[in-house]
TORROMAR-558307 format. One line per field, with one value per residue (C-alpha): residue number from 0; residue in one letter; x, y, z. Coordinates in Angstrom, 2 decimals. Example, Ala and Ser with C-alpha at 12.3 -4.5 7.8 and 13.67 -1.06 7.14 Angstrom:
<sites>
num: (0,1)
residu: (A,S)
px: (12.30,13.67)
py: (-4.50,-1.06)
pz: (7.80,7.14)
</sites>
This chain:
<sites>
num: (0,1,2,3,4,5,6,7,8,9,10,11,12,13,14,15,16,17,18,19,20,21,22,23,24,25,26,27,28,29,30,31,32,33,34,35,36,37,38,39,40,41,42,43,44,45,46,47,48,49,50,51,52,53,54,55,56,57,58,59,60,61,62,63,64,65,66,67,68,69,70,71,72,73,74,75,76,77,78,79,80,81,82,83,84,85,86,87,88,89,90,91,92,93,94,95,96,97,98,99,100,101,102,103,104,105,106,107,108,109,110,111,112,113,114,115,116,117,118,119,120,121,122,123,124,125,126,127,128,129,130,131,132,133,134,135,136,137,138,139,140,141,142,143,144,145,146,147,148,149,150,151,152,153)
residu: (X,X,X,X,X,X,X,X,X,X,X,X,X,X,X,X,X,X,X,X,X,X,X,X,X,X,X,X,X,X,X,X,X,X,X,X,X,X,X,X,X,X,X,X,X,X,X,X,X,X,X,X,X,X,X,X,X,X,X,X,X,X,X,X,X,X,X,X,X,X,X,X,X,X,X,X,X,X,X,X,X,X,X,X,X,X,X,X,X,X,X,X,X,X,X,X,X,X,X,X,X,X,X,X,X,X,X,X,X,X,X,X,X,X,X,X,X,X,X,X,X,X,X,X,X,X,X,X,X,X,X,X,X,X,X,X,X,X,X,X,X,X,X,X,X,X,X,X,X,X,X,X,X,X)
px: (1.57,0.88,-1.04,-1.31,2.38,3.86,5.05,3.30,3.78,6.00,3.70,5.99,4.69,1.39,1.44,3.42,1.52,-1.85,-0.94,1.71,0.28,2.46,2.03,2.29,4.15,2.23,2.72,3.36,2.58,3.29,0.09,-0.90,-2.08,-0.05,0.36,4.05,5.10,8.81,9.54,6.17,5.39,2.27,0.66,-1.11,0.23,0.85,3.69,5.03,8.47,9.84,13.49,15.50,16.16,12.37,13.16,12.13,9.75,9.12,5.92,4.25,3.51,5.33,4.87,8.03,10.48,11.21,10.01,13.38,13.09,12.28,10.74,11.66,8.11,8.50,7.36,4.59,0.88,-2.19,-4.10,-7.80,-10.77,-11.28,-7.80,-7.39,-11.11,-9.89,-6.22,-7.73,-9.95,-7.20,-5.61,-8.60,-8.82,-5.08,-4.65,-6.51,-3.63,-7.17,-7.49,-10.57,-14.51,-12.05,-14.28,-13.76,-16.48,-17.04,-16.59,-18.92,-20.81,-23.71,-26.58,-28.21,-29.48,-29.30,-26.06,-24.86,-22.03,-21.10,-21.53,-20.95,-19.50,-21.38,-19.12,-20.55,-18.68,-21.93,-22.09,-24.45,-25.32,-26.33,-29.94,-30.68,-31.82,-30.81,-26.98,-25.50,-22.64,-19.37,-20.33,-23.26,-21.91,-19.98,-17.51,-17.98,-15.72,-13.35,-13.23,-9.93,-10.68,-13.83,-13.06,-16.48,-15.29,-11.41)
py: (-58.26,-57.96,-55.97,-56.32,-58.09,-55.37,-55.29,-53.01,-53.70,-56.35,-58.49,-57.78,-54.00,-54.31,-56.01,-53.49,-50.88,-52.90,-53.03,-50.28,-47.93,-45.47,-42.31,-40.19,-37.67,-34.87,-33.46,-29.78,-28.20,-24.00,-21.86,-24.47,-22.83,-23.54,-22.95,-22.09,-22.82,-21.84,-21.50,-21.08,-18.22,-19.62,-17.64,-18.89,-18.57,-19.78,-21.62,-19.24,-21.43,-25.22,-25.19,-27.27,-30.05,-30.41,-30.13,-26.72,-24.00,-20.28,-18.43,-15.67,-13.72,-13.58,-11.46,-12.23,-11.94,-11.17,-13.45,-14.84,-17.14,-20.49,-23.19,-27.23,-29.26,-30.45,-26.66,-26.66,-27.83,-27.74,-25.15,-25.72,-24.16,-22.09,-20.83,-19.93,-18.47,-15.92,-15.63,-14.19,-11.82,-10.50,-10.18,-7.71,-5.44,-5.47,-3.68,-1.02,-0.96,-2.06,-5.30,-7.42,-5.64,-2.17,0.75,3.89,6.76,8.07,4.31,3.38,-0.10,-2.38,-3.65,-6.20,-4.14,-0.41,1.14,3.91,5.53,5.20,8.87,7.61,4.98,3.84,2.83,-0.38,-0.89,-0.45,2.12,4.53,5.21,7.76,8.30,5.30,5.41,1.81,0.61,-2.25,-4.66,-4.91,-8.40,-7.05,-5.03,-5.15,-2.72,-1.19,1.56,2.41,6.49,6.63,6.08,7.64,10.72,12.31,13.69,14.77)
pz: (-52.29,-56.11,-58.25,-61.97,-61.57,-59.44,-56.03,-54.08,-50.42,-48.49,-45.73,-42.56,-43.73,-44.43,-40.84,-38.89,-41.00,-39.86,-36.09,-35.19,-37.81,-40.24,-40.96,-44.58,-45.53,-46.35,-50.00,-50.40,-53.59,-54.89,-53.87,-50.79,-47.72,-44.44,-41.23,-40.29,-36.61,-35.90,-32.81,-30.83,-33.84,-35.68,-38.92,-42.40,-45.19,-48.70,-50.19,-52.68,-53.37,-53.01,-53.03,-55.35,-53.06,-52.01,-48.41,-47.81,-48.95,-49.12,-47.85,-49.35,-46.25,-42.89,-39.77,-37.95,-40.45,-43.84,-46.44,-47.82,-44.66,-45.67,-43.47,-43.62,-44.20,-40.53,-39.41,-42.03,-41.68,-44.40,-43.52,-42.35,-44.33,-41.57,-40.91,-44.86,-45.04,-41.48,-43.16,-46.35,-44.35,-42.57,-45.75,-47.42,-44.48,-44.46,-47.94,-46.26,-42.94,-40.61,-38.85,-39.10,-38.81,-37.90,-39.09,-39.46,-39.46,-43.28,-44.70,-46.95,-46.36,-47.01,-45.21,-47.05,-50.40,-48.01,-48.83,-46.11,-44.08,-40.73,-38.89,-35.09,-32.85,-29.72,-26.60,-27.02,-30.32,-32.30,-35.13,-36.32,-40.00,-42.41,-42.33,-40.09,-36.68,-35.49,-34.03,-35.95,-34.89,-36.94,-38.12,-39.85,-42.31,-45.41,-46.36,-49.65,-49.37,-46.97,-46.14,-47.72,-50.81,-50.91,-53.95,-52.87,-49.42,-51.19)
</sites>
């Protein structure tokens, strides 16, 4: 098969191609985000290196190990929106040593345009804020502030 006077394809390809299908290579690029599965371990993360020879990368971020492991493309996937979107999150409330939605009592957070701080914890995992006579759920707030780094309680 030709195109503008090149070669692009041989027939018996584009036939087996056609019938048996093929599959592509997926192309890995610096600052991609991946899922890593070595071994049964699975996590996100992004490719912070490609080695020389292009057969390998390094991640940015890895729970299991330190991150001078590197991973052939054979363990790698593209991340999904979703999976980078919930990877990120985990990655804010990380810099503050919490998991996901993990509030603590003093934190400062946001309710639409009302801006208050937890006081209580129900047992039902609901939370009780300053000034406020109602119990929200975790997924309704936004953390503004976490207690630690509040400097008006210090």
């Amino acid at each position: 098969m030709l195109a503008n006077g090149k070669k692009l394809i041989d027939l018996d390809t584009l036939i087996k191609a056609l019938y048996i299908g093929y599959e592509v290579d997926p192309k890995f690029e610096v600052n991609d985000w991946v899922v890593v599965n070595n071994h049964g371990d699975i996590w996100t993360s992004r490719i912070a290196k490609i080695t020389h020879d292009e057969i390998a990368v390094y991640v940015d971020e890895c729970p299991y190990v330190d991150n001078k492991q590197y991973y052939v493309f054979s363990k790698l996937r593209h991340a999904t929106p979703e999976e980078i979107q919930r990877e990120k999150e985990r990655r804010w409330w990380a810099k503050f040593g919490r998991n996901i939605n993990e509030y603590k009592k003093g934190d400062i957070i946001s309710l639409g345009s009302i801006t208050r701080s937890i006081n209580y914890f129900f047992e039902n995992g609901e939370f009780g804020l300053e000034g406020m006579d109602f119990s929200y759920k975790p997924y309704e707030l936004a953390l503004v502030c976490p207690v630690e780094n509040r400097l008006d309680t210090q």
